[in-house]
C-alpha positions in Angstrom: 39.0 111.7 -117.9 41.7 114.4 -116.9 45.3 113.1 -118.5 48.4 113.4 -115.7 52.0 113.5 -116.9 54.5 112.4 -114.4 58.1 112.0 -114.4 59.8 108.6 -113.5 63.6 107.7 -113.5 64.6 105.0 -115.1 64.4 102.0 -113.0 61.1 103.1 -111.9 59.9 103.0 -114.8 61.2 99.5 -115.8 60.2 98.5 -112.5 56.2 99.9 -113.1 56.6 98.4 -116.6 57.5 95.3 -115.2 54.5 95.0 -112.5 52.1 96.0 -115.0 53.0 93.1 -117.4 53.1 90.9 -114.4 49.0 91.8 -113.4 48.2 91.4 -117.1 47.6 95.7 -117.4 48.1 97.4 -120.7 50.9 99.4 -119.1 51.9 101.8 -116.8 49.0 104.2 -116.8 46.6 101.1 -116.0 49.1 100.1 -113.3 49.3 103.3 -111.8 45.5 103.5 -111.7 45.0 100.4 -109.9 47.8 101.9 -107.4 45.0 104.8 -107.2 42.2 102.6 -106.9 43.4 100.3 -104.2 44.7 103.6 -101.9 41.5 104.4 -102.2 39.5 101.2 -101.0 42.2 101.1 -97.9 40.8 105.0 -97.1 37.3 104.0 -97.1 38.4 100.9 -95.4 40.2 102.9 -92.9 37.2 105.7 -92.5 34.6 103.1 -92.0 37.1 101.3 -89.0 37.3 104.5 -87.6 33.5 105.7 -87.3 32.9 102.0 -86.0 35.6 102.1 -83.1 33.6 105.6 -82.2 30.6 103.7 -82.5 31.3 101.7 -80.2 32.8 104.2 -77.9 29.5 105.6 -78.2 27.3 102.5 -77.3 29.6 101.8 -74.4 28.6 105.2 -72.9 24.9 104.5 -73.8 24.8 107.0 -76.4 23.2 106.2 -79.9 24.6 104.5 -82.1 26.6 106.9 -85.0 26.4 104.0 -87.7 24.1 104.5 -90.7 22.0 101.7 -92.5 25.0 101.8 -95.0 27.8 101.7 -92.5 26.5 98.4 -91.1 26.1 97.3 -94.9 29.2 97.9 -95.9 30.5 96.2 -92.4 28.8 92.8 -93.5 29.7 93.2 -97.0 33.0 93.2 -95.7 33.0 90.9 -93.2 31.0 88.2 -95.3 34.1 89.1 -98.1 36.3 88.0 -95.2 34.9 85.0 -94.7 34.7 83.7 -98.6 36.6 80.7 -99.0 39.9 81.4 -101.5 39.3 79.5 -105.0 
């Protein structure tokens, strides 16, 4: 694990502080990974919306169709994810 120093005025700080306690995170460092974490769930999110819309681009001009095995897995895992009820 690679250690990052950044520098925060004040009320940022309180404010991280703050939103960490609030999720139950040790502190700001596990706060500001879980920032990191979900940015990078909404690029993969955003990357697999993207080579599906040219999938279908593709189909509609009777091409083949772009999407691998785990493309269309990770469509349904999503979609099924979607569709859980909330508890």
């Amino acid at each position: 694990m690679v250690t990052v120093v950044i520098t925060l005025p004040e009320d940022m700080l309180i404010f991280v502080e703050a939103q960490a306690a609030a999720r139950g995170l040790a502190g700001p460092g596990e706060f500001l990974r879980a920032l990191v974490v979900a940015a990078q769930q909404d690029q993969r999110q955003a990357d697999l919306e993207a080579r599906f819309a040219l999938a279908v681009r593709a189909i509609e001009r009777g091409e083949a169709n772009p999407l691998t095995a785990e493309d269309w897995r990770l469509l349904q895992q999503r979609s099924l994810n979607r569709q859980a009820p909330a508890k």
